[in-house]
Biopython code that builds the backbone (N, CA, C, O; Angstrom):
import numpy as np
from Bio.PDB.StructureBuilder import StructureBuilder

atoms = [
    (1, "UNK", "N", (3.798, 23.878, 37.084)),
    (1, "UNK", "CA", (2.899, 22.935, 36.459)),
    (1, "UNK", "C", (2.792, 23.218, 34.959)),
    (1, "UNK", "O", (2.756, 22.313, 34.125)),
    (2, "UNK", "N", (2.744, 24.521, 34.659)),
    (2, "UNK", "CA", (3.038, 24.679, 32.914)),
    (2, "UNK", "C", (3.889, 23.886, 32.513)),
    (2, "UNK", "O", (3.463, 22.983, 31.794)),
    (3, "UNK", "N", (5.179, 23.911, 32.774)),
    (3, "UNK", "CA", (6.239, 23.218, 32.338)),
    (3, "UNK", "C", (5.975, 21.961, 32.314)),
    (3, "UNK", "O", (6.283, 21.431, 31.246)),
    (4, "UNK", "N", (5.366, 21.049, 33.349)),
    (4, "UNK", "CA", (4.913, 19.773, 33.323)),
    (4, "UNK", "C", (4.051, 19.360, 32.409)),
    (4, "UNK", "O", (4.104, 18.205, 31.985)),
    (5, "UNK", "N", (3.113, 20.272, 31.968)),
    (5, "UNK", "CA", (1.904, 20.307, 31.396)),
    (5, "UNK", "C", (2.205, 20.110, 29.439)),
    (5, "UNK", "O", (1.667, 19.435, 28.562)),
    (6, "UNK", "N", (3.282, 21.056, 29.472)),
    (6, "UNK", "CA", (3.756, 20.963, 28.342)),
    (6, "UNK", "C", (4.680, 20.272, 27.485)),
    (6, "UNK", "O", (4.890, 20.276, 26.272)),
    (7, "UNK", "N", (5.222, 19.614, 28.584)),
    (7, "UNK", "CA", (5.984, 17.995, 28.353)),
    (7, "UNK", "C", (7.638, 18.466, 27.851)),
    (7, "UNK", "O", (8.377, 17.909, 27.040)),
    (8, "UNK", "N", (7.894, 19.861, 28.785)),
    (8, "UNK", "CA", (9.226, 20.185, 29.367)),
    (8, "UNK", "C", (9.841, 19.058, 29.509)),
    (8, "UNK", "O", (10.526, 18.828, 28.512)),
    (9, "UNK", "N", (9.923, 18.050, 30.492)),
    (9, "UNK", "CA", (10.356, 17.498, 31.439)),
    (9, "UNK", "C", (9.861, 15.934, 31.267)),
    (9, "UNK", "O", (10.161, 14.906, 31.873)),
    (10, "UNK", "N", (8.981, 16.210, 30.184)),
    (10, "UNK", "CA", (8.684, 14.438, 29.717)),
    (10, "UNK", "C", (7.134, 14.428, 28.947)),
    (10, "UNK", "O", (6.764, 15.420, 28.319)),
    (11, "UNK", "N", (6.523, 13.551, 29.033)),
    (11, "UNK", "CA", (5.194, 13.301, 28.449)),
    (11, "UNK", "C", (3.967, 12.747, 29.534)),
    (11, "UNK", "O", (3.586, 11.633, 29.891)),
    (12, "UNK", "N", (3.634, 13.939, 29.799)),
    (12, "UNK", "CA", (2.849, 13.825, 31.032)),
    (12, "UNK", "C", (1.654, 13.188, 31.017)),
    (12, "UNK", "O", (0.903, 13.167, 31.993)),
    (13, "UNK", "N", (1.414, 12.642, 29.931)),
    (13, "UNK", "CA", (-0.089, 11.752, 29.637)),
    (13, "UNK", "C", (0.655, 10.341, 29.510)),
    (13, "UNK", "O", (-0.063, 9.358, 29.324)),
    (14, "UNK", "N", (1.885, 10.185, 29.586)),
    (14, "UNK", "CA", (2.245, 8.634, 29.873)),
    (14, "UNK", "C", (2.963, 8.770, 31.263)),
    (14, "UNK", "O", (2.155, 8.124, 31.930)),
    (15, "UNK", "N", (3.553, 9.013, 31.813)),
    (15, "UNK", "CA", (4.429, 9.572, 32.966)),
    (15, "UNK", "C", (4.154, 10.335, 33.928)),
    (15, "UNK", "O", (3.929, 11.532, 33.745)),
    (16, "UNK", "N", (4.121, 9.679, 35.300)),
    (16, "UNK", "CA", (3.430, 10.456, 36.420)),
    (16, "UNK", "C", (4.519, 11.475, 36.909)),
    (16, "UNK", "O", (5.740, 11.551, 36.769)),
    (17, "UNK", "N", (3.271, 12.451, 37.730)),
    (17, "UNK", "CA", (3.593, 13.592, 37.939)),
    (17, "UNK", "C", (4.877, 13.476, 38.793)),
    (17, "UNK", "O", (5.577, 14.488, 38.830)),
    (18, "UNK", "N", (5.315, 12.314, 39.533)),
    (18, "UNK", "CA", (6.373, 11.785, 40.965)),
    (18, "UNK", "C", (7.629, 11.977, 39.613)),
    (18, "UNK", "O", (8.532, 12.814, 39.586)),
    (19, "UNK", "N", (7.347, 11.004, 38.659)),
    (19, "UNK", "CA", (8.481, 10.864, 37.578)),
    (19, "UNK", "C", (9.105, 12.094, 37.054)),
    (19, "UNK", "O", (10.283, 12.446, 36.985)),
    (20, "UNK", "N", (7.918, 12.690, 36.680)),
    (20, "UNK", "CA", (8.524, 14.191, 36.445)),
    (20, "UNK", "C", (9.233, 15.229, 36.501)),
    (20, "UNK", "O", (9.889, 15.977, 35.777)),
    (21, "UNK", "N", (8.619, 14.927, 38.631)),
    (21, "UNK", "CA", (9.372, 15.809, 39.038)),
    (21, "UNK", "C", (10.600, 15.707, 39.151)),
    (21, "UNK", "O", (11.139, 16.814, 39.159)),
    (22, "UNK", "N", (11.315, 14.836, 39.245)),
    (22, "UNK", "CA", (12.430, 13.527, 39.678)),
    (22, "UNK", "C", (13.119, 14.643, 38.384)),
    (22, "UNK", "O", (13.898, 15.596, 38.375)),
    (23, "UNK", "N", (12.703, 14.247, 37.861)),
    (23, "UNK", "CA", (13.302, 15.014, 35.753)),
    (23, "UNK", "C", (13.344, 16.303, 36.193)),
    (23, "UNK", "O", (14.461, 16.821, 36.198)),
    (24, "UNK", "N", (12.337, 17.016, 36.597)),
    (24, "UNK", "CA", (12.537, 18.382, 36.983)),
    (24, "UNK", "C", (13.573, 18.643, 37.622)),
    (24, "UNK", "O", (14.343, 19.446, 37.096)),
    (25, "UNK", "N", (13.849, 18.203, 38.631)),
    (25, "UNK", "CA", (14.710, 18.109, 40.014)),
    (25, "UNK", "C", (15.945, 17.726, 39.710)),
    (25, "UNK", "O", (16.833, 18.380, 40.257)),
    (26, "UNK", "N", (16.226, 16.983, 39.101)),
    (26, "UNK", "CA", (17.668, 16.901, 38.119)),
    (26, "UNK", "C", (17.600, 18.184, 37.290)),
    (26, "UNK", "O", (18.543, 18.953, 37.478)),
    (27, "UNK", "N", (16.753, 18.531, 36.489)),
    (27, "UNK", "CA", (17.174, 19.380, 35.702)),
    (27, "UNK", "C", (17.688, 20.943, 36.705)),
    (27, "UNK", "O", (18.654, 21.593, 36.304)),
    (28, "UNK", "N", (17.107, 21.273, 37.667)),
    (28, "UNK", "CA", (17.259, 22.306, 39.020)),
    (28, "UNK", "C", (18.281, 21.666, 39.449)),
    (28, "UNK", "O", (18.887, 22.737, 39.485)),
    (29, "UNK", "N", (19.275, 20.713, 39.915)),
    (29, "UNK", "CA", (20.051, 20.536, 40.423)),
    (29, "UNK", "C", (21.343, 20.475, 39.389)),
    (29, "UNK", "O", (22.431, 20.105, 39.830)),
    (30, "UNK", "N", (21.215, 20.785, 38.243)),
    (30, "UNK", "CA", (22.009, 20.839, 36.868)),
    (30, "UNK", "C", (22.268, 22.298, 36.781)),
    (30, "UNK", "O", (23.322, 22.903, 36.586)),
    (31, "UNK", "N", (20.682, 22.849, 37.030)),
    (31, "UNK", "CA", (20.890, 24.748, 36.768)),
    (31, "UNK", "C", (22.014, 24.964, 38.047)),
    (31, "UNK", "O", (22.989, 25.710, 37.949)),
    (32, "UNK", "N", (21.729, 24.284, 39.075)),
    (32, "UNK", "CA", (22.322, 24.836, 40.766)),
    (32, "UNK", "C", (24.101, 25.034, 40.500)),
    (32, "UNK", "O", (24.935, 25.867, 40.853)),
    (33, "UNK", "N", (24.123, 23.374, 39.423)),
    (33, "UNK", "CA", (25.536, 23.747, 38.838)),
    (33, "UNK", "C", (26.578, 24.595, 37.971)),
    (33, "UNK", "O", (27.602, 25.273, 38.055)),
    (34, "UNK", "N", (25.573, 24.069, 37.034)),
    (34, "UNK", "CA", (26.405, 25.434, 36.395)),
    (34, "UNK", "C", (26.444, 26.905, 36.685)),
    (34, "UNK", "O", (27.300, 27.663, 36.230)),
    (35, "UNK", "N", (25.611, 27.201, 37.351)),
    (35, "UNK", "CA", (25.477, 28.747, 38.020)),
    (35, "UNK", "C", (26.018, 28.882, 39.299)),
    (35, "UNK", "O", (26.438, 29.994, 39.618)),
    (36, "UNK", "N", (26.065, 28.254, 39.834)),
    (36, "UNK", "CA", (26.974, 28.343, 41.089)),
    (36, "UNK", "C", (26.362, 28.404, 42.309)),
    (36, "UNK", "O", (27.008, 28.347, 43.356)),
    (37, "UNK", "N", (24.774, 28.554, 42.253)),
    (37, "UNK", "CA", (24.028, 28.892, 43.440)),
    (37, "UNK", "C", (23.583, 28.289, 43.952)),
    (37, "UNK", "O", (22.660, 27.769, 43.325)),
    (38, "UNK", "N", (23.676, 27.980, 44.854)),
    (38, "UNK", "CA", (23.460, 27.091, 45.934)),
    (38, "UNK", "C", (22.322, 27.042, 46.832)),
    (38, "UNK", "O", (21.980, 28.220, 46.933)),
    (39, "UNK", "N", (21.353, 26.157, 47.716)),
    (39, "UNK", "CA", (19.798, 26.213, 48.145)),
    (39, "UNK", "C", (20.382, 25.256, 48.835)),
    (39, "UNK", "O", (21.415, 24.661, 48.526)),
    (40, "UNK", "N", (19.640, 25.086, 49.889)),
    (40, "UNK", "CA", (18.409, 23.535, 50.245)),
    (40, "UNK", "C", (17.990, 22.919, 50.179)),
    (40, "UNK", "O", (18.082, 21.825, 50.735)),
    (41, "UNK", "N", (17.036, 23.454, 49.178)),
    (41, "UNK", "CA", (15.873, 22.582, 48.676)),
    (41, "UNK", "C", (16.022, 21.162, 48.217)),
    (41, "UNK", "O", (16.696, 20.652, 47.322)),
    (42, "UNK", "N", (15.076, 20.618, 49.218)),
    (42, "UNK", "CA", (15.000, 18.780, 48.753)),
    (42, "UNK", "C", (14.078, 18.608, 47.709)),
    (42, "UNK", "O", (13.385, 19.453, 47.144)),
    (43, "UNK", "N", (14.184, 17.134, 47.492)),
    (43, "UNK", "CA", (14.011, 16.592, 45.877)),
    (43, "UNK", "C", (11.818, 17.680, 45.863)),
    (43, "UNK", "O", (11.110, 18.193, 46.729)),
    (44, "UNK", "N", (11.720, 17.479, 44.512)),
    (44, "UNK", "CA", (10.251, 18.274, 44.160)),
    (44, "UNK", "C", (9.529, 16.716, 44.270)),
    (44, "UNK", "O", (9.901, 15.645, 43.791)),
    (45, "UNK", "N", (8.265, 17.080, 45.161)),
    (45, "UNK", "CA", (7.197, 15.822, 45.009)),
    (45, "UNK", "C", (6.039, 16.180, 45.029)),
    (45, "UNK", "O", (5.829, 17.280, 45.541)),
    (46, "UNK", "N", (4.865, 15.400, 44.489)),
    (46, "UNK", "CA", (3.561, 16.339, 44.031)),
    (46, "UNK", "C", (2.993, 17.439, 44.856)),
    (46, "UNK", "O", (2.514, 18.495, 44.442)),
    (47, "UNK", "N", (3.145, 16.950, 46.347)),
    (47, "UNK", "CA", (2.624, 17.337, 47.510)),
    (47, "UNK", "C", (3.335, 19.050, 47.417)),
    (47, "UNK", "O", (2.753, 19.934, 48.045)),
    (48, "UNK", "N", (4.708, 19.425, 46.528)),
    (48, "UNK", "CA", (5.349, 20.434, 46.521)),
    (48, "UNK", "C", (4.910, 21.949, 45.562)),
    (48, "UNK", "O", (5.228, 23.132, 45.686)),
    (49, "UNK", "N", (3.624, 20.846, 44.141)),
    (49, "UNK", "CA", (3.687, 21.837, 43.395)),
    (49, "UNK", "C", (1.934, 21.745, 43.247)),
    (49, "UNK", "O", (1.290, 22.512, 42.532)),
    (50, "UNK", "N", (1.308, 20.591, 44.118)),
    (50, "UNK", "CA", (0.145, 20.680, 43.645)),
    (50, "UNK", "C", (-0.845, 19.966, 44.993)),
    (50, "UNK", "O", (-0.500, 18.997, 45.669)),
    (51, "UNK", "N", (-2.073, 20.713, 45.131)),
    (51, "UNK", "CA", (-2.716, 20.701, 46.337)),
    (51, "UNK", "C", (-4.186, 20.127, 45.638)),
    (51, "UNK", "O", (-4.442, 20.297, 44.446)),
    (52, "UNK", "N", (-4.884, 19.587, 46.369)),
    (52, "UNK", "CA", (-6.314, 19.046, 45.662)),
    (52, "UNK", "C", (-7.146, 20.521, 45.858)),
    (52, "UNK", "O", (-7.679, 21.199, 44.980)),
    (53, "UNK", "N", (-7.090, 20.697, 46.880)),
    (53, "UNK", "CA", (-8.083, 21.755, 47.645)),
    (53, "UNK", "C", (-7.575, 23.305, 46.285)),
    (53, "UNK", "O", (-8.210, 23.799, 45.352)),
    (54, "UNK", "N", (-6.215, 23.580, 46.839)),
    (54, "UNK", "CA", (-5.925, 24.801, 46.097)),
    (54, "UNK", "C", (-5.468, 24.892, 44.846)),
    (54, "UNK", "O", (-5.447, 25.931, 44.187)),
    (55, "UNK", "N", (-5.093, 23.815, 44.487)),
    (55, "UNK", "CA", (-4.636, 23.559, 43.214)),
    (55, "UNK", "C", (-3.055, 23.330, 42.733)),
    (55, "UNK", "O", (-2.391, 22.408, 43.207)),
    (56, "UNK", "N", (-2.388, 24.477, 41.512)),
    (56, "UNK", "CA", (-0.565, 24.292, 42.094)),
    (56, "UNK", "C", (-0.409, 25.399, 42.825)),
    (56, "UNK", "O", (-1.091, 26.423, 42.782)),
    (57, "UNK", "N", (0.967, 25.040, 43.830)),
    (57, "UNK", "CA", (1.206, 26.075, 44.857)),
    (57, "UNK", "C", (2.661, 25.684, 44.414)),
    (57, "UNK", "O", (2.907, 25.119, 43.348)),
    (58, "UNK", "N", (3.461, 25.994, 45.213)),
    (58, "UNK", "CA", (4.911, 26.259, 45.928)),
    (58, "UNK", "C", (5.516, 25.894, 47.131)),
    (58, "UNK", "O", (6.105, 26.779, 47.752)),
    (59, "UNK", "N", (5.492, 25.005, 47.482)),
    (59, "UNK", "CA", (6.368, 25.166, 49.189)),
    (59, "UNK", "C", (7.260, 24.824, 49.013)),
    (59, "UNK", "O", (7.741, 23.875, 48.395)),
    (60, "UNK", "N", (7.809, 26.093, 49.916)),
    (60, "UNK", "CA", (9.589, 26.310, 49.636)),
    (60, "UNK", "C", (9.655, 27.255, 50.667)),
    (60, "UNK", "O", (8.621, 27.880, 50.901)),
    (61, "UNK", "N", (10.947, 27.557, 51.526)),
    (61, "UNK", "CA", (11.469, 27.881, 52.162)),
    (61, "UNK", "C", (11.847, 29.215, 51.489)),
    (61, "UNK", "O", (11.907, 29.169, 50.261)),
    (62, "UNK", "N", (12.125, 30.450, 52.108)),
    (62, "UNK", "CA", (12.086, 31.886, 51.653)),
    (62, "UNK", "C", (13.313, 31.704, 50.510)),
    (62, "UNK", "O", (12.717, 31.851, 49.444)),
    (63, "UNK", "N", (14.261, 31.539, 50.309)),
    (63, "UNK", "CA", (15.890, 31.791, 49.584)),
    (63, "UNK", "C", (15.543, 30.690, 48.680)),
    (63, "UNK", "O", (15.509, 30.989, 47.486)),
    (64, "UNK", "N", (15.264, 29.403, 49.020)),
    (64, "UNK", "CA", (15.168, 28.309, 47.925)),
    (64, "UNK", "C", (14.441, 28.818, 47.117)),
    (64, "UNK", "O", (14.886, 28.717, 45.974)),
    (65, "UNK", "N", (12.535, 29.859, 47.281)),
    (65, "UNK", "CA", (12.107, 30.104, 46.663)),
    (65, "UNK", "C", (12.336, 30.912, 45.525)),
    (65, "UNK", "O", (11.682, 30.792, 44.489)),
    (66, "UNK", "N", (13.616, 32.061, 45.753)),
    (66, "UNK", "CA", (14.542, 32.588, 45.221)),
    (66, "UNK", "C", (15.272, 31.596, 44.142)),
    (66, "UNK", "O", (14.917, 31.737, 42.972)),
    (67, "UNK", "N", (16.177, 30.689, 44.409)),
    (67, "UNK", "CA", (16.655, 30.174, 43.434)),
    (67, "UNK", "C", (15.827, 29.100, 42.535)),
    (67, "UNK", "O", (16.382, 28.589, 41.562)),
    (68, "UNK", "N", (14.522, 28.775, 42.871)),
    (68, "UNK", "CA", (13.566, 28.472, 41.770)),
    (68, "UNK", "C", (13.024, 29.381, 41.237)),
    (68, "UNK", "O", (12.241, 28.874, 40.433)),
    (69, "UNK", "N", (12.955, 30.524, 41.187)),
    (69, "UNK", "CA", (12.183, 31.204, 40.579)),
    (69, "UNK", "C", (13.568, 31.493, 39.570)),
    (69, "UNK", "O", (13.294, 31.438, 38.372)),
    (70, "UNK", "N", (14.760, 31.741, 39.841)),
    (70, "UNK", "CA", (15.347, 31.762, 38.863)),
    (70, "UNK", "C", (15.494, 30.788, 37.829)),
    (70, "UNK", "O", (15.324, 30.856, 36.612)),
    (71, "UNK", "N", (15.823, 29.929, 38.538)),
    (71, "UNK", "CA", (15.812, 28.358, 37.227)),
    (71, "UNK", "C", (14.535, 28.262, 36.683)),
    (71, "UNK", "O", (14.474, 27.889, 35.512)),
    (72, "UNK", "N", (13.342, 28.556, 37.362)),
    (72, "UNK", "CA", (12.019, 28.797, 36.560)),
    (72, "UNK", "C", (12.088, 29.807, 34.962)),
    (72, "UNK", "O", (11.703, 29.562, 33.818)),
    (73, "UNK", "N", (12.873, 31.167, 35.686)),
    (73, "UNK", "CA", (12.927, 32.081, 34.340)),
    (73, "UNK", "C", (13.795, 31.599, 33.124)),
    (73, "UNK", "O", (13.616, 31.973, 31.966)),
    (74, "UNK", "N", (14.999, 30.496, 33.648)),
    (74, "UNK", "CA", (15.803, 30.195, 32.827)),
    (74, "UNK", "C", (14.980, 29.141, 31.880)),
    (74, "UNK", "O", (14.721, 29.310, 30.688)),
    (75, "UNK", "N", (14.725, 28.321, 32.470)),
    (75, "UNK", "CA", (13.455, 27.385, 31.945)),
    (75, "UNK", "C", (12.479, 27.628, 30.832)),
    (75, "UNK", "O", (12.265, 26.901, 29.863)),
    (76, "UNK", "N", (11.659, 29.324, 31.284)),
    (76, "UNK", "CA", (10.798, 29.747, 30.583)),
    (76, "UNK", "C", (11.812, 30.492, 29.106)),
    (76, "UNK", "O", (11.651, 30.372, 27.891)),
    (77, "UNK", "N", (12.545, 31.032, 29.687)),
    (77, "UNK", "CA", (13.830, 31.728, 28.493)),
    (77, "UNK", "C", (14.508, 30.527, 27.311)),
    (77, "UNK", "O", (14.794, 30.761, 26.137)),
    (78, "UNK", "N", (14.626, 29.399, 27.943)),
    (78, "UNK", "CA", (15.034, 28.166, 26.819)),
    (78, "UNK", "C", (13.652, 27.432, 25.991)),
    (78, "UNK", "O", (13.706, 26.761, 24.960)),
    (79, "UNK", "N", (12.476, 27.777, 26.759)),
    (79, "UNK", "CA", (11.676, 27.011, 26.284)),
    (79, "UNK", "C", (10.931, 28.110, 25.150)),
    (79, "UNK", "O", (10.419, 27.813, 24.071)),
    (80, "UNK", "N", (11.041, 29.279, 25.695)),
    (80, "UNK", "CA", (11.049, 30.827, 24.353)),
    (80, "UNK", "C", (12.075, 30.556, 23.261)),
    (80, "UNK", "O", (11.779, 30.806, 22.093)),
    (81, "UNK", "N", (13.395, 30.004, 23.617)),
    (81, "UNK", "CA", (14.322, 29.888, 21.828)),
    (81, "UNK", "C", (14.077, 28.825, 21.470)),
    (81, "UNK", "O", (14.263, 28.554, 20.283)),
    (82, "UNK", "N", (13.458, 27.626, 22.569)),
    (82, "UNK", "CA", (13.817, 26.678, 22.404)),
    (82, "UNK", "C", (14.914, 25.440, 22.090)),
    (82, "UNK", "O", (15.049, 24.655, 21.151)),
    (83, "UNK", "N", (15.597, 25.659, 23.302)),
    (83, "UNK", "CA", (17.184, 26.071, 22.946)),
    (83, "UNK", "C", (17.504, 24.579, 24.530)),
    (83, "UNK", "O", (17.115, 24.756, 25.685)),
    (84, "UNK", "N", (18.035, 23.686, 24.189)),
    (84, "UNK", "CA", (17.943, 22.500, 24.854)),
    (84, "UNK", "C", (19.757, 22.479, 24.696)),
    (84, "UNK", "O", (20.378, 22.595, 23.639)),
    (85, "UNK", "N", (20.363, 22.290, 26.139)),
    (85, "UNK", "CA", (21.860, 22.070, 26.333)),
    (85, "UNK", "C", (22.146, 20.441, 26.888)),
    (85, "UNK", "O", (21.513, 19.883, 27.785)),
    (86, "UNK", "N", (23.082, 19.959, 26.229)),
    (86, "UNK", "CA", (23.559, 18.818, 26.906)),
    (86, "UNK", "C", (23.437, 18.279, 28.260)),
    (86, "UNK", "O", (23.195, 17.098, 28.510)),
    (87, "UNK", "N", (23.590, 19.070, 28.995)),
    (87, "UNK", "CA", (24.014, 19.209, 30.580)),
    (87, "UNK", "C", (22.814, 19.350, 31.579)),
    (87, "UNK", "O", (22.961, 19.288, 32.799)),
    (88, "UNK", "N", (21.480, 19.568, 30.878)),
    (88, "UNK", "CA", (20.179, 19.573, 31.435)),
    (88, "UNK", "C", (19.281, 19.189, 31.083)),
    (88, "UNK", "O", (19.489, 18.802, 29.933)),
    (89, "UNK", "N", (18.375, 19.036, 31.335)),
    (89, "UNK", "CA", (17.218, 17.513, 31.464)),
    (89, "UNK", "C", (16.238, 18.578, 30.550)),
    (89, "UNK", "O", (15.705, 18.117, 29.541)),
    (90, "UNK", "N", (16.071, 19.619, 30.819)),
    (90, "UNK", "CA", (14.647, 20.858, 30.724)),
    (90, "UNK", "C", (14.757, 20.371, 28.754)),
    (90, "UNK", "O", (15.730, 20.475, 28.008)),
    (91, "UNK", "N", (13.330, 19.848, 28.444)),
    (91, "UNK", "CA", (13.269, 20.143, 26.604)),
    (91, "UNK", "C", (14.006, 19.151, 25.815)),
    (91, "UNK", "O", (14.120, 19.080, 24.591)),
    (92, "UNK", "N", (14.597, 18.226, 26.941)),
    (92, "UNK", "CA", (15.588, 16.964, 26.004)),
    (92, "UNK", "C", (14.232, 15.324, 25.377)),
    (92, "UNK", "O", (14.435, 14.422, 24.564)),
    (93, "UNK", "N", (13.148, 15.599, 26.130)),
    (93, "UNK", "CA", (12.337, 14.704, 25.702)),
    (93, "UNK", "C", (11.958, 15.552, 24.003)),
    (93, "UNK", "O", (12.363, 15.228, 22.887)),
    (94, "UNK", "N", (11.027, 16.724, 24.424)),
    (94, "UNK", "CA", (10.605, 17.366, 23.518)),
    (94, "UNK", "C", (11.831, 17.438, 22.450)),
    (94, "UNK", "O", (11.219, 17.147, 21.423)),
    (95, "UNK", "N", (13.071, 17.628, 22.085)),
    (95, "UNK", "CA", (14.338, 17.800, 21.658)),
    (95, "UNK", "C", (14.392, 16.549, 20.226)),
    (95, "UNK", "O", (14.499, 16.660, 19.005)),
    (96, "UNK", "N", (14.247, 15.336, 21.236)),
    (96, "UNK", "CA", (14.631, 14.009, 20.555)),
    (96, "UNK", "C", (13.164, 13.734, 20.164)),
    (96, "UNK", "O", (13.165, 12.557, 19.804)),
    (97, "UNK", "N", (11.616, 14.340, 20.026)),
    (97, "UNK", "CA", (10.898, 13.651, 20.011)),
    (97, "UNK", "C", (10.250, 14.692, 18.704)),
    (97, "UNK", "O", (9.494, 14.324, 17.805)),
    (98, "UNK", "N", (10.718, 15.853, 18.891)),
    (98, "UNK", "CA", (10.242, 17.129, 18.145)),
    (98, "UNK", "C", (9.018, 17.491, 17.724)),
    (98, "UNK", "O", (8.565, 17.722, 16.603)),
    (99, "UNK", "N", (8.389, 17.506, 19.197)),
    (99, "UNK", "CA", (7.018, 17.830, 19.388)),
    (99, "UNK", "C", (6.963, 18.668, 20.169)),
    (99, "UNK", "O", (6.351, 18.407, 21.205)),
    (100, "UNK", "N", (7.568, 20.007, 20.011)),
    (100, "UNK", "CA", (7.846, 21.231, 20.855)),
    (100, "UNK", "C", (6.228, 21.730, 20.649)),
    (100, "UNK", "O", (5.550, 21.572, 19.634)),
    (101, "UNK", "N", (5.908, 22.239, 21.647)),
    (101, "UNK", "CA", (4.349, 22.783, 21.927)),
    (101, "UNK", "C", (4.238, 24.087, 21.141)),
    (101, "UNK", "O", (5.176, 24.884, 21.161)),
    (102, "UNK", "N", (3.056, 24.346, 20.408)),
    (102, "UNK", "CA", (2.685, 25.265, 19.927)),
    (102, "UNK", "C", (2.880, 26.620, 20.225)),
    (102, "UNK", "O", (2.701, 26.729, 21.438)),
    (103, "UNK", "N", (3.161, 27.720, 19.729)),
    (103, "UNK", "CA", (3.417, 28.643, 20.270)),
    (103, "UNK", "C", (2.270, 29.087, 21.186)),
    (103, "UNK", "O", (1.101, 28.892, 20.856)),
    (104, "UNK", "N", (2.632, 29.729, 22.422)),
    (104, "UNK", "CA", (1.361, 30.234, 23.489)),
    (104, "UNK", "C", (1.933, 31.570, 23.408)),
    (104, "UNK", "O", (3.126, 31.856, 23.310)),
    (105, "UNK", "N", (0.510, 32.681, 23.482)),
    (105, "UNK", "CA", (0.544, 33.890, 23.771)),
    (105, "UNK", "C", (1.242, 34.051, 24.946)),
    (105, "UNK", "O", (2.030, 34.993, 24.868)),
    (106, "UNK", "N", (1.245, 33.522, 25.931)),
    (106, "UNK", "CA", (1.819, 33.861, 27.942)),
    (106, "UNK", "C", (3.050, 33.458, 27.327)),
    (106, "UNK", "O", (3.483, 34.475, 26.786)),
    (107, "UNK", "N", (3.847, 32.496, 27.124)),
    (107, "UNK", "CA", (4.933, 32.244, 27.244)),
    (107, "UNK", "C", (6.189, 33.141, 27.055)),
    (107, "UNK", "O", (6.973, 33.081, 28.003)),
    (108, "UNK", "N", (6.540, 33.945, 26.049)),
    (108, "UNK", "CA", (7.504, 34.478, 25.887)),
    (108, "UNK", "C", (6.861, 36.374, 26.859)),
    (108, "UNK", "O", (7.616, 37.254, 27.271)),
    (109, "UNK", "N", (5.987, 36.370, 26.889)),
    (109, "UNK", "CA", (5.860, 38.009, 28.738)),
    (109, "UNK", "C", (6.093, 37.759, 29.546)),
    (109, "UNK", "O", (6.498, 38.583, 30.366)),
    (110, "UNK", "N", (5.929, 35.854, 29.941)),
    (110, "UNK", "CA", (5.835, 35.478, 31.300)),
    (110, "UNK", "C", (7.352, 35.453, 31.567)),
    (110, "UNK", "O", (7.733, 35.859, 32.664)),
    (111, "UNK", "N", (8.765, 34.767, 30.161)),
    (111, "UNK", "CA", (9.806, 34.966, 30.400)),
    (111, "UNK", "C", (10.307, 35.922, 30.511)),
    (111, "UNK", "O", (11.450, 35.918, 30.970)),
    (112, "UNK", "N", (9.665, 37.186, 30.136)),
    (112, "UNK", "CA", (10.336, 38.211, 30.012)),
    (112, "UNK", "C", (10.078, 39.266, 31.843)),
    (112, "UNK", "O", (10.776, 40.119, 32.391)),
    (113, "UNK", "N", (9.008, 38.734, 32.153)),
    (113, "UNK", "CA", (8.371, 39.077, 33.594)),
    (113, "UNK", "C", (9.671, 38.043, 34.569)),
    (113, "UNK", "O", (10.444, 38.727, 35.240)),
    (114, "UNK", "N", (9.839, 36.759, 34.615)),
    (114, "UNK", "CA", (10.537, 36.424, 35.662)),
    (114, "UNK", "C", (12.094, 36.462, 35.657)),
    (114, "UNK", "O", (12.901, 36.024, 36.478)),
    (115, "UNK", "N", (12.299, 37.246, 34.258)),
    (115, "UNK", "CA", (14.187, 37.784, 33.729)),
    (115, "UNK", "C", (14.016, 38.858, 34.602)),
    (115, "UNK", "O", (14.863, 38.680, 35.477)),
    (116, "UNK", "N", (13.381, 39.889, 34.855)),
    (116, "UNK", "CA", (13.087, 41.114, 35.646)),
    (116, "UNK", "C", (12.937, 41.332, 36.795)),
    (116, "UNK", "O", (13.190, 42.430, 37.292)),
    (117, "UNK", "N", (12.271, 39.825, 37.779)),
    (117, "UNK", "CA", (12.278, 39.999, 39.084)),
    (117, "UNK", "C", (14.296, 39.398, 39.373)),
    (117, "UNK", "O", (14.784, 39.396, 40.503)),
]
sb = StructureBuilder()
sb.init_structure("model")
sb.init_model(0)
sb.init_chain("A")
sb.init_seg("    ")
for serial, (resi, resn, name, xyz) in enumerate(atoms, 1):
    if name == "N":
        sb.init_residue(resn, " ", resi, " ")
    sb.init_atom(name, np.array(xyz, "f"), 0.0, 1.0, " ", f" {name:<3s}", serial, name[0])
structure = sb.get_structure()
């Protein structure tokens, strides 16, 4: 939901969260490619990253959860140089619109925390 929040993946005060994910989910099925690793996991829909009761969660299957958490760190690692590739969706709104989000204290420990797991 950070990533959503921060308009990674689009402009989340015009564009619903379904749209998003759609953008997200291309952009994870772009990482799946060029890296070679392979999952399960079906398309991301709100019901996947966000609960009324609990708030955002995760459901994912044990190994898929594995290869999101990697494309998560890669995610958090491009959005630290800020560093946007042809071939993936992640930072191409923010890219062409150049309204990259302010620097945040969490962002560049949190990449450096999910390079490590």
């Amino acid at each position: 939901m950070y990533l959503i929040e921060k308009d990674y993946f689009g402009c989340h005060e015009t564009t619903s969260l379904h749209k998003l994910l759609v953008v997200a989910f291309k952009d994870f099925k772009s990482f799946q490619r060029s890296t070679g690793i392979r999952c399960s996991q079906t398309k991301f829909v709100p019901n996947f990253v966000w609960k009324e009761k609990k708030g955002a969660i995760m459901a994912h299957k044990g190994y898929n959860g594995r290869v999101i958490a990697f494309w998560l760190a890669d995610c958090l690692q491009r959005a630290v140089n800020r560093t946007v590739v042809e071939d993936r969706h992640f930072g191409q709104w923010l890219q062409q619109d150049g309204n990259w989000p302010r620097e945040d204290d969490l962002l560049a420990p949190t990449a450096v925390a999910m390079r490590l797991f």
